[in-house]
Phi, psi and omega in degrees: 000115170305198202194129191253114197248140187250139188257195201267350194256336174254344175297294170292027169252325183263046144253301159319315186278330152329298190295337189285317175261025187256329203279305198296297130013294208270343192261327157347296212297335184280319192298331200271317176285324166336290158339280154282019162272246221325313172299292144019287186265335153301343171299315203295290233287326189287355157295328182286300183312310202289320188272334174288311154344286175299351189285293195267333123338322209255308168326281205309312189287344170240020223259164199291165203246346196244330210192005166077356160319150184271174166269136176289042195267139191241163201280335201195107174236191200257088188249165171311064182276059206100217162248048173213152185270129183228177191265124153237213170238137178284327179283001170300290218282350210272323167303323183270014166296289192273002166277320168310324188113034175284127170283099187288160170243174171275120174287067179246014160113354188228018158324326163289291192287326178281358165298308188284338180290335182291327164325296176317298187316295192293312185305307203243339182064058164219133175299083152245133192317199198232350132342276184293349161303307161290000188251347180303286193328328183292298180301314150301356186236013146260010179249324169291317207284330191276302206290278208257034192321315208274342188265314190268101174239108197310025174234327200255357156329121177264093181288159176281357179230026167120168188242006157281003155285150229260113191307343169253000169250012171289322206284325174294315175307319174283357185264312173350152180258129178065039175267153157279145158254186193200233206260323153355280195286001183267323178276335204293310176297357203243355176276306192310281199244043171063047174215105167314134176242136206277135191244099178252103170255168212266345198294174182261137163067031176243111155002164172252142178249122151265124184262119174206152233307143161240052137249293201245084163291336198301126194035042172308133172298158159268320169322108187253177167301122219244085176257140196252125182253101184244160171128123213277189180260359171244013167228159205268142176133135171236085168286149147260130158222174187233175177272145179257316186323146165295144233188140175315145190247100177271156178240138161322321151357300192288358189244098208293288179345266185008284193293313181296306181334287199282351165191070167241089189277336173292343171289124170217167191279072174318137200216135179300161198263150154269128191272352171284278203321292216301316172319315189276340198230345191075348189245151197296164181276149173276206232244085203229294225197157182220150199310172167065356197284159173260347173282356205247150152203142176318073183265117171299118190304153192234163210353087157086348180292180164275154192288157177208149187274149201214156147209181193308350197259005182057062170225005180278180160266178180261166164306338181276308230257165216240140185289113215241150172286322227289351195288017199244087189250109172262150198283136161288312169310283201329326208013063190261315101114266210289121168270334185278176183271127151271154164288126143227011151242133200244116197296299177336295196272331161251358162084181192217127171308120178252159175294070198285167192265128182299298154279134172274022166196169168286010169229049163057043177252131189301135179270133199256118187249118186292298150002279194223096166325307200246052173277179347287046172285124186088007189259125177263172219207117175227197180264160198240131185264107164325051186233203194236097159355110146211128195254124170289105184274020188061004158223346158219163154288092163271160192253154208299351141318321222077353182245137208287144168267145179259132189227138168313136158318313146304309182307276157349339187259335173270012144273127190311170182258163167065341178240161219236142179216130179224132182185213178225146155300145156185140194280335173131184173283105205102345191284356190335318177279015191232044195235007173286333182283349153308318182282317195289114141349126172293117185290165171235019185276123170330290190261013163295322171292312163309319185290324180305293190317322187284304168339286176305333179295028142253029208235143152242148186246109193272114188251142191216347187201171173215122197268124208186141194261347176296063170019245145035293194286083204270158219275347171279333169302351186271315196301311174302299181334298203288343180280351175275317180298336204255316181286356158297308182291347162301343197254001158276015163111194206291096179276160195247002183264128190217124198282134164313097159272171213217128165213157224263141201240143169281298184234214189249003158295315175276326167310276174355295170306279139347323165316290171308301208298310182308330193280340205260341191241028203041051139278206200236296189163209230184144176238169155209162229213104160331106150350147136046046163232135201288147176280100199238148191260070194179167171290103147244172182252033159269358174240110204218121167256196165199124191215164164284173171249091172288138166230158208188165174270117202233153194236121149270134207233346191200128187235121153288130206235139160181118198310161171280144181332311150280005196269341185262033170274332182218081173322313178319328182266353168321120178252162173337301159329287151344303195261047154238006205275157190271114197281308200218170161232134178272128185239180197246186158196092164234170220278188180293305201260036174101319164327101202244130209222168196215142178213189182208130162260100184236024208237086175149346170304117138332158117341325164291319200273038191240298197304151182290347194275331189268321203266340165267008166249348165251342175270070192273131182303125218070020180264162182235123189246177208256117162233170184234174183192175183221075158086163182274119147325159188298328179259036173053020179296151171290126197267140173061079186247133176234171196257139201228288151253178158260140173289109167290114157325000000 
């Protein structure tokens, strides 16, 4: 048997290859516990982050709201009962807080306004931040402090630092982002947006506070708003939080303040100049930040833009950008609501309640109502305005016609949204002839426009009723209604809207009298108004006026011809007959002391007395008739003039 001889040279070739892959093997094997150390300790560490994270969260969530100190909660202290300390539990009230529906807020110092802001949310279904929550709020409490000195008096105000801070710098101290607020800023809200807030604190033996509006009684809910003032008596800290369950759902309406608040550019916020912005810019700081705060800081503008004063919470503005409402998002679902004007009474189609005349002859006999025997007794009674009809259909002014009056934008904004108004433009007593800028178009030359615009801040719309299909709503229940609108609309400022007042008359002596008084003093006359009557679109004698009739003697000089209204619906069929009918006569009239005036008469004709067979023989140019009118114009023209007989030779 041959003998396989190996030589030295493939033995250490296989032994290297042996050490190699043993080398290879070891080094795997180092690669793999490598491995599983670095997961291992990426494991740890993002369990470490993860718990420090929550560490501080939760540190963050209790943490004191006045000085940053933690809270002390302890399971079982010691209160005052009588004169002896007995053991309670401390956590009753804050569980049944939350058996209630408390809602936590975040303890950075801005715990009130978002509690009050979720409040809004939940109350009104509109969203506002928790910023414009405070600047609202501020901006209310210098309009009670300006505004209302007899209800609100700025000294006996339970300021939140005391009552030794210095009073004109609270509201700059108070604009701030995480300054705390306190009772101060709780009445401001509760004026601001009409919702009583009910105060339930954690402390042992401290009351329930209830706060509710005194400046805006109007359709105060009785239900209030439930906000929690926590933090016990042996621990340091004042948080706010509020109730979240659901609650009536209130209109935005009702908050005049508000409405003024929120688009009222002239209210502003005193605020300290930042003395970085004023460096960098030449210009005073806006309305963000106050000097020495640790929150502002200075950011410098990139390519080329300009620098803007900031602070951490990204709330200040830049020097450019302009403070915009819309972060103000209202819920839609809720449709609680409406920015646009809606229609909701249509004159054309529901028509508009008319006068019938209180005496049916000239020797004054009272018109007879089976309803009320004893009438005007129990009839109210108010003044009749020489002006121009206008019913606010809760989207235009319209006239008894129908057709819209163009009206200002200040005027407008003092009108309610959603209700229906009925009453007169007026100008004043005597002013009848200056009742034409009712009729004139909105200009669209700038400054034709501002002189238009002036015009109307004279104008008042004398309000008497509210037009409605509802029975029910019988006319003193309208009467309450209307005195809330027009004093809701008082708390927007100098409003053109003025409640009719209406008082209940004994016999037809006083009516008269009061008639005479009105008359004497350049009025029209008195309207009176059925007790416990429904609002009807239609000419009744639930509506009755009363003015004098005067009459007097006139020369006719000219007779004006022009067809009737249906006849130029369809020219074609227009006849002779048609283009000869009698529109108006123009007449001559004078006065007592010689004063001779040129007028028109289109108003007391028959339809027979139209025709040219009757008018051209009896209204013959220079003939003199009988007319009746109610008193002079400034230019002594006869007002309201109708045609009444031919004066018999």
């Amino acid at each position: 048997m041959a003998t396989r001889t190996i030589s030295r040279k493939i033995i250490r070739k296989k032994i290297n290859k042996r050490k190699n892959s043993k080398k290879r093997r070891n080094r795997r094997r180092r690669s793999r516990r490598k491995t599983r150390r670095n997961r291992k300790s990426s494991s740890q560490n993002r369990k470490l982050k993860r718990n420090t994270r929550r560490k501080k969260m939760k540190r963050k969530r209790v943490k004191n709201c006045m000085d940053g100190r933690p809270l002390r909660r302890s399971k079982r202290i010691a209160a005052l009962q009588g004169d002896d300390y007995v053991i309670v539990d401390k956590d009753d009230n804050y569980n049944l807080f939350l058996s209630e529906g408390l809602k936590e807020t975040t303890a950075d110092g801005n715990c009130l306004f978002e509690s009050l802001s979720n409040i809004v949310k939940i109350r009104y279904g509109i969203t506002i931040p928790i910023q414009k929550m405070r600047e609202y709020i501020i901006k209310m409490l210098l309009i009670l402090v300006n505004e209302h000195n007899t209800i609100y008096e700025w000294e006996t105000l339970q300021f939140t630092y005391g009552t030794t801070f210095p009073i004109t710098d609270y509201p700059s101290f108070m604009i701030k982002n995480q300054v705390w607020g306190g009772q101060a800023e709780i009445l401001s809200f509760v004026e601001l947006f009409n919702i009583p807030i009910l105060i339930k604190s954690e402390r042992i033996g401290t009351p329930e506070q209830l706060i509710t509006p005194r400046v805006n009684t109007i359709l105060t809910p009785e239900n209030p708003s439930i906000i929690y003032h926590l933090g016990g008596d042996n621990e340091l800290g004042n948080h706010y939080a509020y109730n979240g369950s659901n609650i009536d759902t209130i209109s935005i309406e009702n908050c005049p303040f508000f409405l003024r608040v929120r688009d009222d550019k002239s209210l502003l916020v005193p605020i300290k100049p930042c003395n970085e912005y004023k460096t960098n810019t030449g210009k005073e700081c806006p309305d963000c930040c106050s000097e020495n705060t640790e929150r502002c800081e200075w950011v410098k503008g990139k390519k080329g833009k300009k620098g803007y004063c900031k602070d951490k919470e990204n709330i200040i503005l830049s020097d450019d950008e302009e403070e915009d409402d819309s972060s103000i998002k209202f819920n839609k679902d809720k449709k609680i609501l409406e920015e646009s004007y809606k229609k909701v009474w249509d004159v054309k189609k529901d028509g508009l309640i008319l006068a019938h005349t209180y005496f049916t002859d000239s020797n004054k006999t009272i018109r007879k109502i089976k309803e009320y025997p004893n009438i005007p007794k129990g009839w109210w009674m108010s003044e009749k305005f020489d002006g121009y009809r206008g019913i606010w259909n809760g989207k235009d002014l319209v006239s008894r016609t129908g057709n819209i009056f163009d009206i200002p934008d200040f005027f407008r904004k003092f009108l309610p949204k959603g209700v229906a108004l009925d009453g007169e433009l007026f100008l004043g007593r005597g002013q009848y002839q200056s009742c034409g800028l009712f009729r004139r178009k909105k200009p669209k030359q700038a400054n034709k426009l501002k002189e238009w615009e002036e015009e109307w801040k004279g104008v008042t719309y004398q309000v008497f009723d509210i037009p409605t299909k509802d029975s029910d709503y019988v006319f003193e229940k309208r009467q309450n209604s209307l005195k809330d609108i027009v004093k809701r609309s008082k708390m927007l400022g100098n409003t053109p809207l003025v409640y009719v007042e209406q008082n209940i008359v004994k016999n037809n002596r006083e009516v008269e009298k009061i008639m005479m008084d009105v008359i004497n003093t350049g009025g029209e006359g008195v309207m009176l108004r059925a007790p416990n009557s429904p609002y009807v679109g239609k000419r009744t004698n639930l509506l009755l006026k009363v003015k004098p009739d005067f009459d007097d003697e006139c020369i006719i000089l000219e007779h004006i011809l022009s067809p009737t209204p249906k006849s130029l619906e369809n020219p074609e069929t227009l006849t002779q007959k048609d283009k000869e009918r009698l529109k108006e006569v123009k007449c001559k009239y004078t006065h007592k002391d010689g004063e001779e005036v040129i007028f028109k008469i289109g108003g007391g004709f028959t339809n027979l007395q139209r025709e040219k067979k009757w008018y051209s023989k009896n209204l013959k140019q220079g003939t003199k008739i009988t007319f009746k009118y109610l008193g002079f114009t400034e230019n002594r023209i006869p007002r309201h003039a109708t045609f009444l007989r031919v004066r018999d030779e």
